[in-house]
Residue frames relative to the residue before (quaternion, step in Angstrom):
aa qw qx qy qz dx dy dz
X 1.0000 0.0000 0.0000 0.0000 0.00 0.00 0.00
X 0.0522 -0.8306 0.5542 0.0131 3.47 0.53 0.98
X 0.8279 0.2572 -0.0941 0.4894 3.73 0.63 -0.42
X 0.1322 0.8333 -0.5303 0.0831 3.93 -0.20 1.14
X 0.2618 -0.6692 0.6885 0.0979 3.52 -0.61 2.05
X 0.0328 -0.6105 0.7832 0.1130 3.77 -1.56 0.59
X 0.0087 0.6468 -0.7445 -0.1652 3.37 -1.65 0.05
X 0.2421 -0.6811 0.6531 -0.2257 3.46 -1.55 1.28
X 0.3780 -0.7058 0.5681 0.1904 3.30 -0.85 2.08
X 0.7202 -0.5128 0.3846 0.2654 3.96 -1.12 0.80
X 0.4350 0.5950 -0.4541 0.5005 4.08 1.19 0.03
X 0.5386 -0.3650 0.6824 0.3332 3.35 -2.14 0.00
X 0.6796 0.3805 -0.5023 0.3756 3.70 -0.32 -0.49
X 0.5811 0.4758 -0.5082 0.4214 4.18 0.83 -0.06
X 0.4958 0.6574 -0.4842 0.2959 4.22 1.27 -0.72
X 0.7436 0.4378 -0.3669 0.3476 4.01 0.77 -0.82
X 0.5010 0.7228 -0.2402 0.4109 3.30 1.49 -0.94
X 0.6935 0.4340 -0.0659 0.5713 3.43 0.79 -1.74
X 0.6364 0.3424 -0.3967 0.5660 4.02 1.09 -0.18
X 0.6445 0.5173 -0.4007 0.3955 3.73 0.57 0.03
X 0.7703 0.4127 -0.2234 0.4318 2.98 0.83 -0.99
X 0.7102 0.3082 -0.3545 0.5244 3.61 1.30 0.38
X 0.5927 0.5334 -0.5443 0.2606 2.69 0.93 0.76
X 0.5712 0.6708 -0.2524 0.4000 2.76 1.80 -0.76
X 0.5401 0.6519 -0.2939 0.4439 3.60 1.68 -0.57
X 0.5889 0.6413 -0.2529 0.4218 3.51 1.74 -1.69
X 0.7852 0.4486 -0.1160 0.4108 3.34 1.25 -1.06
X 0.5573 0.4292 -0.3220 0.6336 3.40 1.38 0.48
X 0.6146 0.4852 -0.2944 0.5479 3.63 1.33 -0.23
X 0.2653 -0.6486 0.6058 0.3768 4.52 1.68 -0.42
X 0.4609 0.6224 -0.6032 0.1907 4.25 0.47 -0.12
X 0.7193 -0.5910 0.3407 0.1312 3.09 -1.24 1.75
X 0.3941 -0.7425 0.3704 0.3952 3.55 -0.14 1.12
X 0.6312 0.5623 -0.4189 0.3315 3.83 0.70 -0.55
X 0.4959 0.5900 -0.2670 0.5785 3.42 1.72 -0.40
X 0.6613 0.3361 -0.3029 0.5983 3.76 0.28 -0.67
X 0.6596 0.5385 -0.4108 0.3258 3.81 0.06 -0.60
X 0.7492 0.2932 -0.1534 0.5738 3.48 1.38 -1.00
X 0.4284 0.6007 -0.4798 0.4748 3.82 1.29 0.77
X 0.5391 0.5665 -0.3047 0.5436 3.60 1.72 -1.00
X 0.7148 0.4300 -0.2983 0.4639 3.40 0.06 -1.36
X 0.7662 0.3983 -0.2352 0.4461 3.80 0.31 -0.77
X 0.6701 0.1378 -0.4922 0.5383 3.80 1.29 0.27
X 0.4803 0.6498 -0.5158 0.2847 3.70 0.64 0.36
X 0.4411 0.6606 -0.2391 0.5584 3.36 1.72 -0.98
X 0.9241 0.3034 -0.0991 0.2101 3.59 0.08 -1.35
X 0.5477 0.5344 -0.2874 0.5760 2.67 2.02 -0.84
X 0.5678 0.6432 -0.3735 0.3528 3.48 0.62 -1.01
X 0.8234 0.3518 -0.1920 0.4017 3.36 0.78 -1.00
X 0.4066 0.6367 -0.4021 0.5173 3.18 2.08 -0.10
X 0.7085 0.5005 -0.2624 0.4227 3.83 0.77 -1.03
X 0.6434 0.4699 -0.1896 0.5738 3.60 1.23 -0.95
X 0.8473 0.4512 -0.0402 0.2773 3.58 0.52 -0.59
X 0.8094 -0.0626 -0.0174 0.5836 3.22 1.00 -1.41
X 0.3426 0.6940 -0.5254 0.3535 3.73 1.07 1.21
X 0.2051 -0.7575 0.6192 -0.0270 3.55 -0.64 1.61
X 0.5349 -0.5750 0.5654 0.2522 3.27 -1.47 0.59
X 0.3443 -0.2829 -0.7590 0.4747 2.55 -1.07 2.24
X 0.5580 -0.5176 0.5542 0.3370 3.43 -2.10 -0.09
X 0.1049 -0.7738 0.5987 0.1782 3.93 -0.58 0.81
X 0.5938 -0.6085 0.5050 0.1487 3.40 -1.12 1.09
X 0.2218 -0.7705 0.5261 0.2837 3.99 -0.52 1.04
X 0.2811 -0.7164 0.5771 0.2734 3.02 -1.40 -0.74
X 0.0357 -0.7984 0.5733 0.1806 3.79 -0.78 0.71
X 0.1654 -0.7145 0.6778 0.0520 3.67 -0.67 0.62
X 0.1011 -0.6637 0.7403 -0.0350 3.90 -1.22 1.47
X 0.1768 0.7870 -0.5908 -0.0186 3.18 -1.51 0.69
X 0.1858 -0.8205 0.5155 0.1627 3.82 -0.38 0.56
X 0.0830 -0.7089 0.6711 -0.2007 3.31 -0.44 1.64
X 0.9100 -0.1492 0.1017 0.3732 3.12 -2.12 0.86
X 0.8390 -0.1010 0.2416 0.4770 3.77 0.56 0.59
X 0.7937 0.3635 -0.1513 0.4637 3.51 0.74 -0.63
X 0.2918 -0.5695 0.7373 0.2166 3.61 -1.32 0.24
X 0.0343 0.7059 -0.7075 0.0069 3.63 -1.04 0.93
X 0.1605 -0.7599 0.6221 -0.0985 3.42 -0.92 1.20
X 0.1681 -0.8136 0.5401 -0.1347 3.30 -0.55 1.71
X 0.0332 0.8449 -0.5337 0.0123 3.60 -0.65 0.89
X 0.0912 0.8618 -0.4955 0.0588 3.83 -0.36 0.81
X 0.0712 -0.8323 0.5328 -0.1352 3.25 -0.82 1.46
X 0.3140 -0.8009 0.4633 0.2129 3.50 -0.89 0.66
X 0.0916 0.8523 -0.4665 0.2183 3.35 0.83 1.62
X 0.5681 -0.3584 0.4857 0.5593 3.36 -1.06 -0.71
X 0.6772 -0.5377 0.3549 0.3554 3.46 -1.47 0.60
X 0.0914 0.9266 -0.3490 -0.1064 3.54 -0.53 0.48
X 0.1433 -0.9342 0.2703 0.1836 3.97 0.60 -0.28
X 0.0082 0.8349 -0.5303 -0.1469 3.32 1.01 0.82
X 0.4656 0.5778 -0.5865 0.3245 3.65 0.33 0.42
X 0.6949 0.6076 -0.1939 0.3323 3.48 1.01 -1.51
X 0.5189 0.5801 -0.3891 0.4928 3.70 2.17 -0.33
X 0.4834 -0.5803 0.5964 0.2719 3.15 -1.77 1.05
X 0.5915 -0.5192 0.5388 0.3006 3.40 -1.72 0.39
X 0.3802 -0.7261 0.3809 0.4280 3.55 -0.60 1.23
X 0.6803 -0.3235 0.5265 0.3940 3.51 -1.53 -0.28
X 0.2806 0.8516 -0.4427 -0.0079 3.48 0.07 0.59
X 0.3590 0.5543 -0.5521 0.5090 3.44 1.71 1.20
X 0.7179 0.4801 -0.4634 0.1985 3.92 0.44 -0.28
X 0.6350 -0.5825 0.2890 0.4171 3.34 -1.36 0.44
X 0.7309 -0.4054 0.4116 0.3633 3.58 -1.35 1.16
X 0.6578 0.3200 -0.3377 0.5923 4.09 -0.14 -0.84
X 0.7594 0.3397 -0.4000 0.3846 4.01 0.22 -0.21
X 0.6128 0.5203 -0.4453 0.3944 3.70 1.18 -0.65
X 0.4873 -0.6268 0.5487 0.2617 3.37 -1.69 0.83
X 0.5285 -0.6966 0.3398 0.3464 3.79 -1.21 0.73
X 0.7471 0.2133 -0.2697 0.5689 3.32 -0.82 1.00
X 0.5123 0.6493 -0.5171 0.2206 3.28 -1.34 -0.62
X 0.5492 0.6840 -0.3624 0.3148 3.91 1.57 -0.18
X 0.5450 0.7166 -0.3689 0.2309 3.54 1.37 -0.75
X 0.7558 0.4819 -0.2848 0.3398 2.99 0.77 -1.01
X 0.5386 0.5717 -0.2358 0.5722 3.41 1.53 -0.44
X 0.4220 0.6836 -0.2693 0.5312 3.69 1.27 -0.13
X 0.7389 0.3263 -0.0320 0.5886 3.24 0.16 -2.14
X 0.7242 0.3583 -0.4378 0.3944 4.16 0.67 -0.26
X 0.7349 0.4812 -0.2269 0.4205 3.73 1.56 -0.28
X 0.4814 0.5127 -0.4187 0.5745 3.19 2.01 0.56
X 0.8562 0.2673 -0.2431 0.3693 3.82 0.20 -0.75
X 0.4831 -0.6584 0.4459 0.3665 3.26 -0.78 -0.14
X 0.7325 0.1325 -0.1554 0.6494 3.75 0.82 -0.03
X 0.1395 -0.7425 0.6529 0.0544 3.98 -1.73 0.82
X 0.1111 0.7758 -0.6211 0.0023 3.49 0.08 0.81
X 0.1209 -0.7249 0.6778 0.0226 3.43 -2.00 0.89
X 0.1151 0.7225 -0.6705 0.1230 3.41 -1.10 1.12
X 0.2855 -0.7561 0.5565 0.1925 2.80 -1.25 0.88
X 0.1537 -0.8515 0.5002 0.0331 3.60 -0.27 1.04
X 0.9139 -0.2624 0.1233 0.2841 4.00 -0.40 0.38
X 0.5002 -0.6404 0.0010 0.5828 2.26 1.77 1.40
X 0.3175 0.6600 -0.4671 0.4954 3.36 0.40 1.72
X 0.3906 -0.5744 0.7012 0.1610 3.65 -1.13 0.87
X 0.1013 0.5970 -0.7849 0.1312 4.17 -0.87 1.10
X 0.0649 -0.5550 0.8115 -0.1707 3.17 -0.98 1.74
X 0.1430 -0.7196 0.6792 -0.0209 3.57 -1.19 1.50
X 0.0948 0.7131 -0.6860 -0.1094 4.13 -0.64 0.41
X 0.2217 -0.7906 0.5708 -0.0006 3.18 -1.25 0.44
X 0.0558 0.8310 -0.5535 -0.0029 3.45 0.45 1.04
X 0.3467 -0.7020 0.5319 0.3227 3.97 -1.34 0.36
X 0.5136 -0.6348 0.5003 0.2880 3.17 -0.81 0.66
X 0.5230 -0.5896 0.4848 0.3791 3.67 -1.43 0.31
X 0.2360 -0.6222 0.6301 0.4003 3.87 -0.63 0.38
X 0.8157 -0.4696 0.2902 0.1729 2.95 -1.99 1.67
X 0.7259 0.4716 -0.1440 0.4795 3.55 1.05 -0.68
X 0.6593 0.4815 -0.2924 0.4980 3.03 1.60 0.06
X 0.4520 0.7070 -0.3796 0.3896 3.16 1.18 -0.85
């Protein structure tokens, strides 16, 4: 199963579901647990903010799409929010002083210091958030 599309109503109660089922995908793929640990964190990061953010009234259902290609893990998220571009966010300030930083605002800076590539497109009226993490060559692991 080299390629697993999920879709998932917009709520937290889809976040445990959607960790099982990649994990269960990670493990038919041999991908290094230190590698799967930071696939979690990076759809816990994104979805989360899909659920908090771009869920409209009817609720629209996301979609995560894994695939392992030429070396890579490519991780695809698509939602039928408002437009959004986490590419287009500055890096917080992270020399000012803690009583001056606003709350939150780290995730996205998270998801740019876990993968190795962030692509955004907007695609038919759809959010397509692409991460792209490299995999460890086998000898490294």
């Amino acid at each position: 199963m080299p390629l697993l599309t999920l879709t998932f109503p917009p709520t937290a109660e889809s976040l445990p579901s959607l960790r099982d089922a990649v994990e269960q995908w990670s493990q038919s793929q041999a991908l290094p647990r230190s590698t799967l640990d930071v696939v979690h964190l990076l759809l816990e990061e994104v979805v989360g903010n899909v659920i908090r953010y771009a869920c409209r009234e009817p609720p629209t259902p996301f979609e995560v799409q894994l695939d392992r290609h030429d070396g890579r893990l490519l991780i695809e998220i698509r939602d039928a929010g408002p437009a959004f571009d986490p590419c287009s966010v500055p890096p917080p300030d992270l020399e000012c002083r803690l009583e001056d930083r606003p709350i939150g605002g780290l995730g996205i800076y998270l998801i740019r210091c876990l993968c190795d590539e962030m692509i955004y497109q907007r695609v038919a009226d759809r959010n397509c958030l692409r991460l792209v993490k490299l995999l460890p060559n086998p000898a490294e692991e």
